[in-house]
N, C-alpha and C positions, 0 to 999 in steps of 0.2 A: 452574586451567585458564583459558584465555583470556586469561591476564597481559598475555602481548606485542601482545594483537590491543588489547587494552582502553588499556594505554597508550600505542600508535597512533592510537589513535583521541583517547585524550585531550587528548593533544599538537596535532592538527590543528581538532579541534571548538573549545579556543579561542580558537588564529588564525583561525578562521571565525567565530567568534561576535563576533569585537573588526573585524577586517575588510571582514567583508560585513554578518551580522544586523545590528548596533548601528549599524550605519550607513546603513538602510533604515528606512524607516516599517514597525510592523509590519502596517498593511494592505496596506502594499506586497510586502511579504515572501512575506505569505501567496496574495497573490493571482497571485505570480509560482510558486510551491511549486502552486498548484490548478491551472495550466496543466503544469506539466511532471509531476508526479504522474499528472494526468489523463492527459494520453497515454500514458506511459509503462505504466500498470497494466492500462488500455484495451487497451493496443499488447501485453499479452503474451497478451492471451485474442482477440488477432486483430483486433483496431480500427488500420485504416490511416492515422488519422489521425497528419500531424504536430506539431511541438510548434506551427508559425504558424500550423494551419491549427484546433490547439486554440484557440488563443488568436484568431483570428478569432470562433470561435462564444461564445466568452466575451464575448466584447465587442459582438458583434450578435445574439446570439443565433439562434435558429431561423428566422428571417426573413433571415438569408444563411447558406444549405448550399455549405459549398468544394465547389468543381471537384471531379468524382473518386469522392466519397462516397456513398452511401445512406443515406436518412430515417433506416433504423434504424441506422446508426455512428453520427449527430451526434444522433439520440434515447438513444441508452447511454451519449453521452458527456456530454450533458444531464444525464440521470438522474444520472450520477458527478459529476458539479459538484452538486448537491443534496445527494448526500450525505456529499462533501465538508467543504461549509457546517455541515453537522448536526452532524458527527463534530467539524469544530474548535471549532464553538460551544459543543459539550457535557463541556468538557474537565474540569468538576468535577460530571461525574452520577457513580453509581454505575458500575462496572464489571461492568455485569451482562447478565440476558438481553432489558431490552427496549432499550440501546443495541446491542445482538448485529441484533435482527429487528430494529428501526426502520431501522438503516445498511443491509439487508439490501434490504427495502420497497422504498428511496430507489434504491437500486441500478439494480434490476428493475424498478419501479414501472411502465416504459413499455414495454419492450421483452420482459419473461416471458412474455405472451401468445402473442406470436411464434413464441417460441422452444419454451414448452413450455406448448403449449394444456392451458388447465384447470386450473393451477397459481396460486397466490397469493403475492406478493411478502410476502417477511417469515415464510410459514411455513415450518416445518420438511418434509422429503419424506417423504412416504406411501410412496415405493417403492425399491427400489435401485438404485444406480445406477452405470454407465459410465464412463471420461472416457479418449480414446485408448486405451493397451493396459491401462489398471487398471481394473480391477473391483473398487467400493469393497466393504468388508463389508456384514453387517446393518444395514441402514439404521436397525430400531428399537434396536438395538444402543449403535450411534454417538449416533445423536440425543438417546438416554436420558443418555449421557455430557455433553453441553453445559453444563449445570447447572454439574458439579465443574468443568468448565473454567475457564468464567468465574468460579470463587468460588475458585478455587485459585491465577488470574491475579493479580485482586484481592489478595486477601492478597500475593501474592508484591512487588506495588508498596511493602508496606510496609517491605520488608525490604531489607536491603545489596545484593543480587542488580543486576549492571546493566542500567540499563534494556533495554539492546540484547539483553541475552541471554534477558530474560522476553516481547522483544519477538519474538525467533528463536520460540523454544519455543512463546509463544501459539500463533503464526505454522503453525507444524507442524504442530501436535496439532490446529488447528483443519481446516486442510487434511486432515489424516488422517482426520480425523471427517466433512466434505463433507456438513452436515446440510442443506444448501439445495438447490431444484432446480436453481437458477443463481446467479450471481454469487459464488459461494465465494472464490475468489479476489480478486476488487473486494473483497468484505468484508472479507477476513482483512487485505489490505494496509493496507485502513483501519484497519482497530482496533489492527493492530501501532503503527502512526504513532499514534494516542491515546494510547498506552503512550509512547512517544516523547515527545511533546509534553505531556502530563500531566507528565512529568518535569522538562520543559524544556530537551529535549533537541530536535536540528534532524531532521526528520524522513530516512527512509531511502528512496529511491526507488531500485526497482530498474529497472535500463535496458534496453529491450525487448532489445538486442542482447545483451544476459547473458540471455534465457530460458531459452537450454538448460541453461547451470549452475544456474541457479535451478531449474528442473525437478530436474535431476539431485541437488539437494541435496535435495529435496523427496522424491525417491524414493530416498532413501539411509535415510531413516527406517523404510519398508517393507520394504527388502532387509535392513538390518542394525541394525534396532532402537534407532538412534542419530543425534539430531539436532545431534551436533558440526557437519558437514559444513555444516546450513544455516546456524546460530549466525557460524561463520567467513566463511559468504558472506554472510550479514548486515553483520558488521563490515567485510568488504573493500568491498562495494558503500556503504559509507556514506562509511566515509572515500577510496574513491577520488573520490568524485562530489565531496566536500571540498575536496579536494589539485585537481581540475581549472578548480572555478571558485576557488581560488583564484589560482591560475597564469594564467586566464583573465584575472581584476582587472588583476593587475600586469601582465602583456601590455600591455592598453589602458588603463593609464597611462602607459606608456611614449612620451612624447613626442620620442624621439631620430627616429621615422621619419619627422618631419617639417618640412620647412624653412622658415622665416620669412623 
């Protein structure tokens, strides 16, 4: 299963890795990946920030808020630069539960107050909970499950399995289970991309403007018990972002549009 998506993708990952990666510094790499990531993951849980105006507060920090925004956008988007850093820096810990709460913490760390008075970044929820028209299960339920997650993940790194596909399935099961009181989704993205990058693999961002599919694959696991659907938007969203900036390179080396 996923033959054709896996050797798609293998074939594009790499001409991207000899093209673009190896040809970039990788703190360059990484720090151009923490701007477009950041919006992007931000941009699907409703952060308006664009990718320049990510990358403004990257490079000035909180001491220039873009035009447009509020304290608490360019503070969540703060916080997701942190735990960013955390998540890429810790790419030989364990695969366990306190990389899970710590990216969690970092997530939240400034903006949970806000959102959900009373609440502590990094732990797990006391209560059940909401999100649009789902109504998660028993929240003690779910949360008692986190453990086998993480230790089922893990082992799964060791095995033939590709990484994109243990990065889908994390991805899901962790979503389905929604043990935080916020940032579920900031979290899960990250840790799928550790599973990515552990492997040495280029990470996967998904693009605000694919949320509803990404949504819709997200809720194909609750309707039909089966996380093929996200596994395959997984794989399309990686290698299309691929195929774009590499089409993008060759674009602007094209020096035919200009005359000497």
């Amino acid at each position: 299963m996923f033959e054709k998506e896996i050797q798609r993708y293998e074939v594009v990952r790499s001409e991207y890795e000899a093209q673009i990666k190896a040809r970039m510094t990788p703190a360059d790499y990484m720090d151009w990946h923490e701007v477009l990531f950041s919006t992007h993951s931000c941009g699907i849980e409703g952060n308006s920030f664009t990718v320049d105006d990510t990358r403004i507060l990257k490079e000035q920090g909180l001491a220039m808020v873009p035009v447009g925004h509020s304290l608490l956008e360019c503070t969540e988007m703060a916080d997701h630069f942190r735990a960013f850093q955390y998540v890429t820096s810790h790419l030989d810990a364990p695969f366990d539960e306190q990389l899970l709460r710590e990216t969690n913490r970092l997530v939240t760390e400034h903006t949970l107050a806000y959102r959900v008075p009373g609440a502590i970044p990094g732990e797990y929820t006391h209560e059940d909970m909401t999100a649009g028209d789902t109504v998660f299960g028993d929240h003690e339920v779910l949360v008692a499950r986190v453990p086998s997650l993480m230790e089922s993940t893990a082992a799964a790194l060791s095995r033939d399995t590709h990484p994109m596909i243990v990065a889908a399935r994390f991805h899901g099961f962790f979503e389905y289970l929604h043990p935080f009181r916020d940032g579920n989704g900031r979290t899960g993205r990250l840790l799928s991309n550790w599973i990515l990058l552990h492997a040495g693999h280029p990470m996967v961002i998904i693009d605000v403007a694919d949320r509803a599919a990404y949504i819709n694959a997200l809720r194909q696991i609750r309707a039909e018990g089966t996380d093929e659907f996200l596994i395959s938007f997984f794989f399309q969203s990686a290698t299309t972002r691929m195929e774009k900036e590499l089409a993008q390179k060759r674009r602007n080396t094209n020096l035919g549009l200009f005359l000497f």
